[in-house]
N, C-alpha and C positions, 0 to 999 in steps of 0.2 A: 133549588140550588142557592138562591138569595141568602133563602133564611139560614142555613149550614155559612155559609160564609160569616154571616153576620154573626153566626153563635161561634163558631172558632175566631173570629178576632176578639169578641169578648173574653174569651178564655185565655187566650195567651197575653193580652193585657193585666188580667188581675192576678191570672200565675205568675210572671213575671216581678208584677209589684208584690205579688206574697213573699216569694224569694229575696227579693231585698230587702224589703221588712224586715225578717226571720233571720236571715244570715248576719244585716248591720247590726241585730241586737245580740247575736252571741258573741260575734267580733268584738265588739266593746264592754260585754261582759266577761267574756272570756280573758280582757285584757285585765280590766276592774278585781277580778276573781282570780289571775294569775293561773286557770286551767281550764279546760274546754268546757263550754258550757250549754251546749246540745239542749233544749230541749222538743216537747211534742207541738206538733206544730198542725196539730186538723183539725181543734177547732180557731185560728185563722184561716185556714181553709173552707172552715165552715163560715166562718164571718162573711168571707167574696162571695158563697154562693147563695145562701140568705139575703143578705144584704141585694144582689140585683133581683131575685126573685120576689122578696117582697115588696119593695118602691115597683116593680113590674104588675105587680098587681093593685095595691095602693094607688098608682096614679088613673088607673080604670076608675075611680071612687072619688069624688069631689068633695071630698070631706076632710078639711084641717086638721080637724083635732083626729081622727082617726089615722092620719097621718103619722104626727108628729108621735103618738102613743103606743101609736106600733111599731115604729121604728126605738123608742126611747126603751118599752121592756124588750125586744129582743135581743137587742145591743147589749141591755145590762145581764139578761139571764146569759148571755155567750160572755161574756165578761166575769161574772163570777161563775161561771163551771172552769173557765180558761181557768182563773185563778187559784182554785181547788185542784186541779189535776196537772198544776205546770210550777207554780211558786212554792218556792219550800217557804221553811217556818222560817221567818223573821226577815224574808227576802223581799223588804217594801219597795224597796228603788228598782230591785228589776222587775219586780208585778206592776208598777207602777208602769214601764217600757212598755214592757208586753201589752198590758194593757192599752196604751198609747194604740200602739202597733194596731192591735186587732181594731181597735173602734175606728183605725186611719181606715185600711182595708174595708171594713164595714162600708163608711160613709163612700171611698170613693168608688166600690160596686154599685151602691147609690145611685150616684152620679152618672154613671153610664147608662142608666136605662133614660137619660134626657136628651142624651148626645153622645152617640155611635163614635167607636175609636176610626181615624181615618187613615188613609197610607202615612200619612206625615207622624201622626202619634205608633205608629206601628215601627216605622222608621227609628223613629227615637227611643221606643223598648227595645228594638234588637242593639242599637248601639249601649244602650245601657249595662242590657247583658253580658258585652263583649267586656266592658271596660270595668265593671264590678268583679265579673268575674277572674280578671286579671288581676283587681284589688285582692278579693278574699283570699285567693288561691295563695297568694302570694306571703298574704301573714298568717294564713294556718299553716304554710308548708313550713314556714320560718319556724313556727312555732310546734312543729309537730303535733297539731291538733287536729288526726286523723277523722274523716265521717263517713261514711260508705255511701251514704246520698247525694254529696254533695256538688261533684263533679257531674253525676247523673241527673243530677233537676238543670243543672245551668245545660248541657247540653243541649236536654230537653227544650229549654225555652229559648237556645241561640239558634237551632234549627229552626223551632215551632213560628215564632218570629220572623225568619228568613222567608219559610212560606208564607207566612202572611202577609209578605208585602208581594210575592208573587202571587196572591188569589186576589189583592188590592187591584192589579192589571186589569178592568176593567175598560170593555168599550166606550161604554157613556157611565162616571163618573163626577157628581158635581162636587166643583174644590169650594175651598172654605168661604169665595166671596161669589159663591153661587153662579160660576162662571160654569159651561157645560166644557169637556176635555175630551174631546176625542182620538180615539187611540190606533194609531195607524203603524203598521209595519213598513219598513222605508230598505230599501237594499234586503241583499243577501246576508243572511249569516258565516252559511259555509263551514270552516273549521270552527268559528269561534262559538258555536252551540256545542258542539262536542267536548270543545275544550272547557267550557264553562259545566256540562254535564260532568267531565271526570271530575271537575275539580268539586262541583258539590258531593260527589262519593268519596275520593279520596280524602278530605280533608275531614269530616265526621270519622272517617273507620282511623286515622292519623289522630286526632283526638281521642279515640276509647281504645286507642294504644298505649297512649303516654298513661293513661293506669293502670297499666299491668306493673306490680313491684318492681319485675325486673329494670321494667325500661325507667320506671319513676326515681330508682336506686341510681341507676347509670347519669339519667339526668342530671340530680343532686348533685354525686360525684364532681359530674363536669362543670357544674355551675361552683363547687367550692376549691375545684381546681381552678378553674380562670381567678375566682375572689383570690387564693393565696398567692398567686402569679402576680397578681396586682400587687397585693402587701409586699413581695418578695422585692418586686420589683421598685417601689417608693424606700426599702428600708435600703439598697443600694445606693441608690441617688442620695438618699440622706447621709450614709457613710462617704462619697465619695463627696459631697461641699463639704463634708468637714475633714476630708485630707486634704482641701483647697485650699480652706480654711487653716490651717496648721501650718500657711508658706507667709501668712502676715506675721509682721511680726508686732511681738505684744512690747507695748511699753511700758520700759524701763523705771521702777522709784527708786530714785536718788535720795537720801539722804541728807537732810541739810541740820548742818550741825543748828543745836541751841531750841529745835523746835520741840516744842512739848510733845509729851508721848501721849498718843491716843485713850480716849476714857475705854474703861471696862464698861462692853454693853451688858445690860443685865440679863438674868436668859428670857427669851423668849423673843428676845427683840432681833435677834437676826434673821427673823421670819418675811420680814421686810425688806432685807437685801435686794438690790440689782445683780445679775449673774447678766455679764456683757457673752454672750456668744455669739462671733462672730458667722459663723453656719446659717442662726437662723436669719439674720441681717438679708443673708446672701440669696436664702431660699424667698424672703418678703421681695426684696427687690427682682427677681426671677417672674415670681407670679404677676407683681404689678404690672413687668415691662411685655409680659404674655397679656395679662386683661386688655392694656393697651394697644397692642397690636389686634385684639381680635374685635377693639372696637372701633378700629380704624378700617378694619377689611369690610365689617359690617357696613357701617358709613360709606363706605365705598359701593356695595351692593347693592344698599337700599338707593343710594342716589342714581344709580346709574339704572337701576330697574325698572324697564315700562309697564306700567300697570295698564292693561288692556283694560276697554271697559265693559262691564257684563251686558248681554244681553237678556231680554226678558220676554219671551214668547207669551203672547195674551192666549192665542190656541195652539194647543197642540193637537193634531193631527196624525194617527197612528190606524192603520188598518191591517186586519189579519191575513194573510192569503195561504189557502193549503197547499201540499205540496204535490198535490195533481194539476192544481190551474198555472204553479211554475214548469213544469214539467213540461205541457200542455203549449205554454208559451214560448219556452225555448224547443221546441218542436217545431212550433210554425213557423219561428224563427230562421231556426234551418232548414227547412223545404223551401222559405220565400231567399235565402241563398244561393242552394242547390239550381232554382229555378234561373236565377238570376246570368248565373255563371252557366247555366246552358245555352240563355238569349245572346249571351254574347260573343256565342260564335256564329251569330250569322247578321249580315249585313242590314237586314231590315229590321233591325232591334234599336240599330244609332237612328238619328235626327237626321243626320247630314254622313254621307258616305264619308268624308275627311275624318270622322271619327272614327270609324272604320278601322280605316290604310292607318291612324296611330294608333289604333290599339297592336293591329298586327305590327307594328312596329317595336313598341314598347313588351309584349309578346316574345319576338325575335332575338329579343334585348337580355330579358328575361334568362331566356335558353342558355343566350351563349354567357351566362353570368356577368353581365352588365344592368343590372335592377336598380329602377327610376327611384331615384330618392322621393322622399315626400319634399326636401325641403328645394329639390330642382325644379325650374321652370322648364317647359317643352324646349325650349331654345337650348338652352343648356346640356338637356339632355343629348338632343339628337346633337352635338359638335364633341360631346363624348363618344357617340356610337361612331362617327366622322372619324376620330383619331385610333381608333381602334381596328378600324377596317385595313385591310393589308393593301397595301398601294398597287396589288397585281390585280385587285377585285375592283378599285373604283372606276374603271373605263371599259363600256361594256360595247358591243356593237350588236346592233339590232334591226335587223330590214335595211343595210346602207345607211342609217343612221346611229353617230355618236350618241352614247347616254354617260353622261358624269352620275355616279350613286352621289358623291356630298352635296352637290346640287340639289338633284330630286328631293333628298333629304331637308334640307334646307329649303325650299319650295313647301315641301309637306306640312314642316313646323312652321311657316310662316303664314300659309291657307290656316293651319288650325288652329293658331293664337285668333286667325281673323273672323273667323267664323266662332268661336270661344268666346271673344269678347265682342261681337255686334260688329264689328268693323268692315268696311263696305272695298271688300278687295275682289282681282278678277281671281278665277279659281283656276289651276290648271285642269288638263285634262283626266277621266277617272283613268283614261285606260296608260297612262302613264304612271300613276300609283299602281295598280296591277303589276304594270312591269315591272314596278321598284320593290316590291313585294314577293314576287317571285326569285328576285334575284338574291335579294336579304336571306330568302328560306334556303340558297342553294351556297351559304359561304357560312362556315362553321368555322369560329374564331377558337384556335386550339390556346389550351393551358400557356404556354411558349410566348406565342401572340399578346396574350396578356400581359405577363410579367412585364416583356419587354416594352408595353404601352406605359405601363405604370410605372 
C-alpha cells in the first residue's frame, strides 16, 4: 500500500507540472501567433516517465559517467523526435520553448527519484492547479481558443491532487526536519463529514457541467451582460458630470482695443492645444478624494487590528478510532447513566441521609415546576420553594405537635450546606425529614398558585 501511494504522488506531481508546462507555452504562443496553438504533447509526457524511470535505475549503478551519458542521449533523442513531430518549418523560437519545456520536465522527473513529493509539495500542486487553471481558462475563453482536453486534464489533476493530500494523512509521517507526526482523531465529526462528503461530489459533477455549450453559452452571456452594465453604467456618470459641468460658467474674452491680432498657426501645430474640460477636472478630483478616503479607512483598520500571535505545535497528535469503538463507548456511557439514575432512588446510594431528604426535595420541586437552577445555591433554592407553598399547607399538626414546613425546610438546607461543605453542625432528627417529605409529596402546587407567586 506504501509503494501505490508513493507511485500516485509521483504521478500527479509531474502530470500536473506537464500541464503547465504545455498549456503556459501555447498561451504565449497562441498570443505570439495571434491563434491557437495546440500542439502534441506525449512525448513531454514521455520525457516525465523516462526521465524518473531511468535516474531510478541509474542511481542503483555507481557510475558517473554512465550517469551523466545516459541521461545526456535520452534527453536529446526525446528532443529531436519532440522536434520532428511538433515544430513546423521555420518555427525556431517555439521549438526552442518546447524544447525548454520538455528537458525542464525531463530533469525534474529526475529529481524526484532523490527526494519523495511530500504533503506540503502536494499541497502546493493542487493550489497551483486551481489558480492556473483559473489563468488559462480565463484567456482562452477571452480568446475563443476552444480545446476539448483542456478543462478535462485540469480537472483531472485538481482532483488527483486533492486526493493526494488525503492519502498524505498518514499515522506516522516524518516532516521535513525529521520530526515524527502523529496523527490523532480529536472530537466528533458528526454533520460535517457528510457535509464535506457532498461537497467533494457536488462540486466535480458542478464543474463538468459548466462544459456543457449550453450552460458555457449562458455563462458568457451573463458575464458580458454584467461587463456592458458596467460600461452602461460609467458612460452615465460621465454624461451626468458633464451636465454639472455645463452650470460653471466659462469666461468671458473681452476685447481690448489696440492689441494685436493673433499669429496664424501653421498646420499641424494645433496638435498641441490644451482642451480645458471641465468634467474631466471634476471626475480627477472625485477619484482622488475616494483614494483618500479609502486610505484612511484602511489606516484606520490596520491600526486598530490585533494581530494574534500564531501558534506552532512541535507534535501533533491525531488518532483514528472506528465507528464500533464510538458506538461501543457511548453505550456504556449510557448504561453507567441509566445505572446511575436508578441508585438514586434509594437511600443507601447518598453518603449521609441529608442528601437524601434534598434530593427528594429538589425531586418534589421538579414535579411541581419549580427546577433548581444551576446558577442557585441550596439556600436560595429552598426560600423559593418557601414562597410558593400556599399559606394553608405550611402549619401542619402531627401527634399534638406543631410542624412549620419553611422551617423544616430551612433546617434541611442548612444541615446540607453543613454537611456539603465539612462544617461541624448538630443535625436534626431523620424522622423529621421523613415527615417533611411526606408532606411536600401530598401538596400539589397548581398552574394558578404559580402565576400568582410570580
Amino acid at each position: 500500500m506504501a509503494q501505490v501511494k508513493s507511485i500516485y504522488k509521483l504521478f500527479i506531481t509531474i502530470f500536473s507540472e506537464i500541464i503547465w508546462v504545455y498549456y503556459g507555452i501555447v498561451m504565449f504562443t497562441s498570443v505570439k501567433w495571434n491563434q491557437p496553438a495546440f500542439f502534441d504533447l506525449t512525448w513531454i509526457m514521455v520525457a516525465g516517465v523516462i526521465g524518473y524511470t531511468l535516474n531510478n535505475l541509474l542511481v542503483q549503478k555507481s557510475n558517473q559517467l554512465l550517469f551523466f551519458l545516459g541521461n545526456i542521449l535520452v534527453i536529446g533523442f526525446i528532443v529531436l523526435q519532440n522536434w520532428i513531430s511538433v515544430v513546423p518549418e521555420g518555427g525556431w523560437g517555439f521549438g526552442l520553448a518546447v524544447s525548454i519545456g520538455l528537458s525542464f520536465i525531463f530533469i525534474r522527473s529526475a529529481r524526484l527519484v532523490y527526494r519523495q513529493p511530500n504533503r506540503r509539495a502536494i499541497l502546493q500542486h493542487f493550489e497551483g492547479n486551481v489558480m492556473l487553471y483559473i489563468v488559462f481558462a480565463f484567456v482562452f475563453t477571452l480568446n475563443q481558443w476552444t480545446n476539448q482536453t483542456f478543462h478535462l486534464l485540469f480537472i483531472v489533476a485538481i482532483v488527483s491532487t486533492l486526493l493526494g493530500m488525503i492519502l498524505t494523512l498518514q499515522n506516522h509521517e516524518d516532516s521535513e526536519d525529521n520530526q515524527m507526526i502523529r496523527i490523532m482523531k480529536v472530537g466528533q465529526s458528526k454533520w460535517f463529514a457528510g457535509m464535506v462528503i457532498v461537497l467533494f461530489i457536488c462540486i466535480p459533477i458542478f464543474s463538468l457541467a459548466l462544459l456543457l455549450p449550453s450552460v458555457n453559452h449562458v455563462i458568457y452571456s451573463l458575464g458580458m451582460g454584467i461587463w456592458e452594465g458596467f460600461k452602461w453604467l460609467a458612460l452615465r456618470i460621465d454624461s451626468f458630470l458633464g451636465w454639472l459641468s455645463s452650470f460653471i460658467d466659462q469666461p468671458e474674452m473681452i476685447e481690448i482695443p489696440g492689441t494685436p491680432e493673433e499669429p496664424t498657426m501653421p498646420p499641424g501645430a494645433e496638435q498641441g492645444t490644451f482642451n480645458y474640460s471641465p468634467s474631466k477636472w471634476i471626475t480627477a478630483g472625485a477619484l482622488t478624494l475616494l483614494v483618500l478616503i479609502a486610505f484612511w479607512i484602511l489606516s484606520k483598520l490596520i491600526r486598530n487590528r490585533q494581530i494574534s500571535k500564531p501558534i506552532y505545535p512541535k507534535n501533533l497528535i491525531i488518532t483514528k478510532e472506528s465507528w464500533w469503538e464510538n458506538f461501543r463507548r457511548d453505550l456504556k456511557a449510557y448504561l453507567q447513566y441509566l445505572k446511575l439514575r436508578w441508585h438514586r432512588r434509594f437511600p443507601y446510594f447518598y453518603y449521609k441521609s441529608v442528601y437524601w431528604h434534598y434530593h427528594q426535595v429538589i425531586k418534589w420541586g421538579k414535579k411541581n415546576g419549580l427546577v433548581k437552577l444551576k446558577s442557585e445555591t441550596s439556600q436560595e433554592y429552598v426560600k423559593r420553594l418557601i414562597n410558593h407553598i400556599p399559606e394553608t399547607e405550611t402549619c401542619v399538626w402531627y401527634k399534638d405537635q406543631k410542624y412549620e414546613l419553611p422551617e423544616l425546610l430551612m433546617r434541611l438546607s442548612r444541615d446540607y450546606q453543613a454537611v456539603y461543605y465539612g462544617q461541624k453542625a448538630e443535625m436534626s432528627e431523620e424522622k423529621e425529614y421523613k415527615f417533611l417529605i411526606n408532606q411536600l409529596q401530598n401538596i400539589s402546587l397548581s398552574d394558578k398558585v404559580l402565576q400568582a407567586k410570580n
